[in-house]
C-alpha positions in Angstrom: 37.5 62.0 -14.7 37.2 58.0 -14.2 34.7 56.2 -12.3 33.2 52.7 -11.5 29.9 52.1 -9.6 28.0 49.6 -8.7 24.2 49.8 -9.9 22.2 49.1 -6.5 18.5 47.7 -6.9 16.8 49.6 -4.3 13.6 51.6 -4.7 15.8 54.9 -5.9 17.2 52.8 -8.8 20.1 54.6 -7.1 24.1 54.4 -8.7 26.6 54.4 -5.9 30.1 55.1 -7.0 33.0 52.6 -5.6 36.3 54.1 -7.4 37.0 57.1 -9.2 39.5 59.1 -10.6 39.2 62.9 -10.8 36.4 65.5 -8.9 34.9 63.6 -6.2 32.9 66.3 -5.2 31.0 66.4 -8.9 30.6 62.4 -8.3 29.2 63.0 -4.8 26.7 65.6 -5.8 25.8 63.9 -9.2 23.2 62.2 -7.4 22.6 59.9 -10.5 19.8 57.5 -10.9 19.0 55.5 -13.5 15.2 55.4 -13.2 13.4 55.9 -16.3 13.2 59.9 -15.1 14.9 63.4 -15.9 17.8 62.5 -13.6 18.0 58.9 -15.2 17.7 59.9 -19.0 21.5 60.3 -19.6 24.4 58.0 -20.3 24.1 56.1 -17.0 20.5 55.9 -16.3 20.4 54.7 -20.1 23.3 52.0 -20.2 21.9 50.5 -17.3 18.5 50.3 -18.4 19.4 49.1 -22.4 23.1 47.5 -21.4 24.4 49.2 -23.9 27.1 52.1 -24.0 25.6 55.4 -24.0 27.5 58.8 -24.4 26.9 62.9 -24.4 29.2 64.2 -27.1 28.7 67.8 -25.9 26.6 68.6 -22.5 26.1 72.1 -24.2 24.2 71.0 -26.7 22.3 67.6 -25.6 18.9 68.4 -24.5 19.0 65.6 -22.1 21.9 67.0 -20.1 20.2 69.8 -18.5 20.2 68.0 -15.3 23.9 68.3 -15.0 24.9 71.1 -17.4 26.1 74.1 -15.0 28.1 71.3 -12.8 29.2 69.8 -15.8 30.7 73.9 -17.3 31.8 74.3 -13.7 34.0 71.8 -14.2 34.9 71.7 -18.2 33.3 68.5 -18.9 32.0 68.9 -22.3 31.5 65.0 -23.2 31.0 61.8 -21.4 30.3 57.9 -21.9 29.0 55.4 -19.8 29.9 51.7 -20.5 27.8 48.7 -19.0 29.4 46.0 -16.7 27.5 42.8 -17.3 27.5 39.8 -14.8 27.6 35.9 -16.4 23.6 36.3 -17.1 24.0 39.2 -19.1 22.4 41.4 -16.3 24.1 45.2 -16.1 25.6 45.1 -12.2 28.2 48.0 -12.4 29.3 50.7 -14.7 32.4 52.2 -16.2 32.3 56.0 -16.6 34.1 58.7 -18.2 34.4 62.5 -18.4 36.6 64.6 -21.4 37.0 68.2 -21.6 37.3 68.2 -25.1 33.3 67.4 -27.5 33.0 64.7 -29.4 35.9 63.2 -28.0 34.3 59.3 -28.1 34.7 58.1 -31.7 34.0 54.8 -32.4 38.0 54.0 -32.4 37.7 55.0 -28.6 34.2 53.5 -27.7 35.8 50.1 -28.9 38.9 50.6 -26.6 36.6 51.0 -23.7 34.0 48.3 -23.9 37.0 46.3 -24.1 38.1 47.4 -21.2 34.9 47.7 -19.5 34.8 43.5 -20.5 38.3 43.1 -18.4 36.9 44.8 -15.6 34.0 43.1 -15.1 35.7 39.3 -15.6 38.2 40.9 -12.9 35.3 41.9 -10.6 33.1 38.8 -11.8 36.2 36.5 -10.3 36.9 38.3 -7.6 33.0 37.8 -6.4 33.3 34.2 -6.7 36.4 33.7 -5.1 35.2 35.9 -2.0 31.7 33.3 -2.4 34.1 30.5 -2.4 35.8 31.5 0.4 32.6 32.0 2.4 31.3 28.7 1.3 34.9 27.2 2.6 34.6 29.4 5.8 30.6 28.1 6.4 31.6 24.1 5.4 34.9 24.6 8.3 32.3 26.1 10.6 29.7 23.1 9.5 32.3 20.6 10.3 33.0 21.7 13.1 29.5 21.3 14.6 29.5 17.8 13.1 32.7 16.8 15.0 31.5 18.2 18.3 28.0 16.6 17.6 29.6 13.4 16.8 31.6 13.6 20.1 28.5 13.8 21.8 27.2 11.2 20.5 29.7 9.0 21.1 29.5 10.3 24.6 25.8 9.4 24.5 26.6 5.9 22.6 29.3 5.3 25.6 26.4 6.2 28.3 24.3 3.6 26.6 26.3 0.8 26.1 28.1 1.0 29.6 26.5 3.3 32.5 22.7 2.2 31.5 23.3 -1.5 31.0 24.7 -2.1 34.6 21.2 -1.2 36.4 19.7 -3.0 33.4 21.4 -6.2 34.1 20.4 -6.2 37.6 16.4 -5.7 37.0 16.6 -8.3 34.7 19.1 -10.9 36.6 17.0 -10.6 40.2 13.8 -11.1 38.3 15.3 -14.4 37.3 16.2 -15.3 40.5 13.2 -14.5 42.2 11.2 -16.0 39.4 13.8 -18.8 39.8 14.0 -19.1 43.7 10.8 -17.8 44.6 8.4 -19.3 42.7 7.0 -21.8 45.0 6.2 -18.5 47.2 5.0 -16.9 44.6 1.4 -16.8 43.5 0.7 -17.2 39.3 -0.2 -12.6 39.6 3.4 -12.4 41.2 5.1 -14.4 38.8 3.3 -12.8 36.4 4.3 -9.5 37.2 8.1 -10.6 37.5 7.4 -11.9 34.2 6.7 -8.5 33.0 10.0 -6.6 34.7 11.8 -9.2 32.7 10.4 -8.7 29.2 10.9 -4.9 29.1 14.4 -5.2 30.9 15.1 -7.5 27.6 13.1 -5.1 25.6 15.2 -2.4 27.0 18.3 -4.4 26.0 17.2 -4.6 22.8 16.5 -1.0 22.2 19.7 0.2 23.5 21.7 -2.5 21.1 19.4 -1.0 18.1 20.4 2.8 18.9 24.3 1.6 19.0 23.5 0.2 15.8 22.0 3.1 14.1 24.5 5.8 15.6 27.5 3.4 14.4 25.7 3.5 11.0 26.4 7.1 11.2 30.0 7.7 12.2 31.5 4.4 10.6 33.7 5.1 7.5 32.5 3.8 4.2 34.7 0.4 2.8 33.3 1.0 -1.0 34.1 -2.4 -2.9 31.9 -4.2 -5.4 29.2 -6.1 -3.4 27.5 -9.3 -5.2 24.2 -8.9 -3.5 22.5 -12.0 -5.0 25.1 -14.0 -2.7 24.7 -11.7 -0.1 20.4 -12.0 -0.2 20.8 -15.5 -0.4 23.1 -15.7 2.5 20.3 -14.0 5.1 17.4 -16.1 3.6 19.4 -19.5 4.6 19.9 -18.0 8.3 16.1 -17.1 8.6 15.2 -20.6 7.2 17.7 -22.0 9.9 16.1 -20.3 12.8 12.1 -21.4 12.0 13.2 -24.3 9.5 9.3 -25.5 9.7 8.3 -22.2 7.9 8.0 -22.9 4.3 8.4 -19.5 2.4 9.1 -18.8 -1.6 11.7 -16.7 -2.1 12.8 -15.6 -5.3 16.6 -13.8 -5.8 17.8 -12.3 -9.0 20.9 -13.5 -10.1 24.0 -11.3 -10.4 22.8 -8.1 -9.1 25.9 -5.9 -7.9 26.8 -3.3 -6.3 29.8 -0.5 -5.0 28.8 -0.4 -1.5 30.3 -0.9 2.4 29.3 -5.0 2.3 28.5 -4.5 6.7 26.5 -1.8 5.9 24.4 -3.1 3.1 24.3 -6.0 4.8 22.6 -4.5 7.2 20.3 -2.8 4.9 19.8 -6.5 3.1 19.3 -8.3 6.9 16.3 -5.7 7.8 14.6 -5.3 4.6 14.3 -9.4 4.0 14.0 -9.8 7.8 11.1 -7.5 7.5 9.5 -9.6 4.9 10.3 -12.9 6.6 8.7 -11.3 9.7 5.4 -10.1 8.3 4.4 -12.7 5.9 4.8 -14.7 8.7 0.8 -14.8 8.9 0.7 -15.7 5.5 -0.7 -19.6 3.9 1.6 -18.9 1.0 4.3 -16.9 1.7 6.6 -15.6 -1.1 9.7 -12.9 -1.0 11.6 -11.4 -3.7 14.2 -9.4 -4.4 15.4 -8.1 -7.7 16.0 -4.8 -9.8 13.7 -2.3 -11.6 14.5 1.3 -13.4 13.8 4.1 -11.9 14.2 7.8 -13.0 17.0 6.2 -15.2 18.6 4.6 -12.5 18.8 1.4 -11.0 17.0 0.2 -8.1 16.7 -2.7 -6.3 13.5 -4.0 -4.2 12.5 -6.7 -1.8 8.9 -7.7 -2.1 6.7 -9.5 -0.1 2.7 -11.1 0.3 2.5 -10.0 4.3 0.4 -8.0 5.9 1.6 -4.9 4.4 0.2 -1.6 5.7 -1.7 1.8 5.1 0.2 4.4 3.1 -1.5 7.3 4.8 1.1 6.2 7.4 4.0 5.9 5.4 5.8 8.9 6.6 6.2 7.2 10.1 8.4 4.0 8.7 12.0 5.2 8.6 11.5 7.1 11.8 13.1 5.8 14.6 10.5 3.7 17.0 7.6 4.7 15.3 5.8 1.1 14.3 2.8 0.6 12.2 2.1 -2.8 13.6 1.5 -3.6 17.4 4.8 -5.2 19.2 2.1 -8.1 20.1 1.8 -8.8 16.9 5.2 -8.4 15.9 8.2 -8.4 17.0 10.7 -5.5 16.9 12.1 -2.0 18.5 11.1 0.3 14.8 14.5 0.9 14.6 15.8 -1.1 12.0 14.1 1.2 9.3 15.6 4.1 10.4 19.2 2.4 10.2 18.1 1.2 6.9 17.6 4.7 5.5 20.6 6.4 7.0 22.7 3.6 5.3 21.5 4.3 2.2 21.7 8.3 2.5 25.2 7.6 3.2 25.6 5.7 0.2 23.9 8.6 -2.0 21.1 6.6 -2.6 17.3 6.7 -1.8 14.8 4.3 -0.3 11.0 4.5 -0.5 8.0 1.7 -0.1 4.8 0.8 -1.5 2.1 -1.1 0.1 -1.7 -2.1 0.7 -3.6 -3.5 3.6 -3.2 -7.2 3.4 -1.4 -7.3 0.1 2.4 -7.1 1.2 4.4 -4.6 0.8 7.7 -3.7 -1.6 10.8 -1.7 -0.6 12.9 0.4 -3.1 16.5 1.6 -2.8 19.1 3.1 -5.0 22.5 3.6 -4.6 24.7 6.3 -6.4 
């Protein structure tokens, strides 16, 4: 008689068999164990416990067969052997076991030919285990897409919504508030035109925020366009537009030549537009305003940073800054819609990279990213 089972970790310490050849009756009744008990002293019990092969040459005369002695007469088993089937860690997860009529019929010619074979199993079961894992893992990643498609179609949806349905109402609040504040305004006293004043802003404030959410959803569906970026140019590029739009600012920025990059050049652009428009923005209070950008190691990697003398900010709130519309300065201080972080970090995410800030309270503040 042949058999294989599997050693289950359960509170019994219990061995269940899978395949046998021979008396399945003898294997159903064995009720084998290999707990460190009567029931769990013989070849099993021990080969699972040490790892090792372990064998009774003669049930007559082994002292720790009388557990299964009569059963084992009944039948005219006189020897048997358990051999150990180990997993990749060395751990003992199944076992390969034998039964001869005939004692001391497991020499060490015949103990050799076993293992070996007991080896072959278990690769065969060991690979047959991983494929059935890969093939879950394949099953689970088809089932993840899936969602991702139908949650991307919703967004898009949603972006479609946005960018169409919302901004017809939108453009009516905000074009009659210009006529009335156009038209009207003789009829109007300074609290209505005040008020209109108001409707106006947010409707433009509203614009705003709709145009920074089809940002940041684009920045999540758009294919990456990896090509080797020069961002020195790039960094240099921005600061000349900013200087262009408040050319009576006078602002030190400092670039690090030839830093470059495998990127998507829109989407670190963007990344390279709000990080140094960020610093532009809130050093904007400062005498002596400086910027820079350059490179530093970290964890063995390169990363890259934009630095600036602003206003900075407490790091007990740094949690909130690359989640969408959450702001750590007041919108009458400065502008913006908090989005542009968040569209920042998903960028570099895509790009297998990390991003991360340091700041104090009236000292400026410095944004990290890497990019893998």
């Amino acid at each position: 008689m042949a058999w294989i089972s599997s050693v289950e970790h359960d509170e019994a310490k219990s061995v269940r068999p899978l395949a046998w050849c021979g008396d399945k009756g003898y294997i159903a009744n064995a009720n084998i164990t290999w707990a460190d008990s009567e029931r769990g002293r013989g070849p099993a019990g021990l080969a699972i416990r040490t790892g090792t092969t372990h064998f009774f040459q003669d049930f007559s005369l082994e002292p720790a067969a009388a557990p299964w002695r009569k059963a084992a007469a009944s039948q005219g088993y006189r020897s048997s052997i358990a051999v150990p089937l180990k997993d990749n860690t060395g751990g003992v997860y199944a076992l390969f076991s034998l039964y001869s009529a005939e004692p001391n019929h497991f020499n060490p010619s015949e103990v050799s030919l076993l293992e070996e074979l007991s080896a072959d199993i278990s690769f065969g079961i060991i690979s047959l285990r991983e494929r059935v894992k890969r093939i879950q893992a394949e099953d689970a990643l088809r089932q993840r897409s899936a969602e991702l498609e139908a949650s991307n179609k919703e967004l898009e949806a949603f972006s479609y919504s946005v960018s169409h349905d919302l901004r017809a109402p939108l453009r009516s609040i905000t074009g009659f508030s210009a006529v009335l504040l156009e038209d009207y305004k003789d009829e109007l006293d300074n609290e209505g035109k005040s008020y209109l004043k108001k409707i106006s802003d947010s409707g433009e404030l509203m614009g705003q925020l709709m145009d920074d959410l089809l940002k940041l959803s684009r920045v999540t569906r758009s294919d990456l366009n990896l090509e080797k970026l020069d961002l020195s140019d790039m960094a240099r590029k921005i600061v000349d537009e900013l200087r262009k739009d408040e050319p009576k600012r006078k602002v030190k920025v400092t670039i690090a030549p030839n830093m470059t990059a495998n990127g998507d050049k829109n989407l670190l652009g963007l990344v390279l537009q709000n990080l140094l428009g960020n610093a532009w923005k809130y050093s904007s209070k400062t005498s002596e305003a400086r910027i820079e950008m350059g490179t530093v190691e970290h964890n063995g990697k390169r990363a890259y940073f934009v630095r600036d003398n602003g206003v900075g900010f407490d790091m007990t709130y740094a949690n909130k800054l690359f989640q969408p519309f959450q702001r750590l300065h007041k919108a009458t201080e400065f502008a913006g819609t908090g989005i542009g972080l968040a569209t920042v970090q998903r960028i570099i995410r895509r790009h297998g990279g990390e991003v991360w800030a340091e700041a104090k309270v009236g000292e400026g503040a410095t944004f990290y990213f890497t990019l893998n």
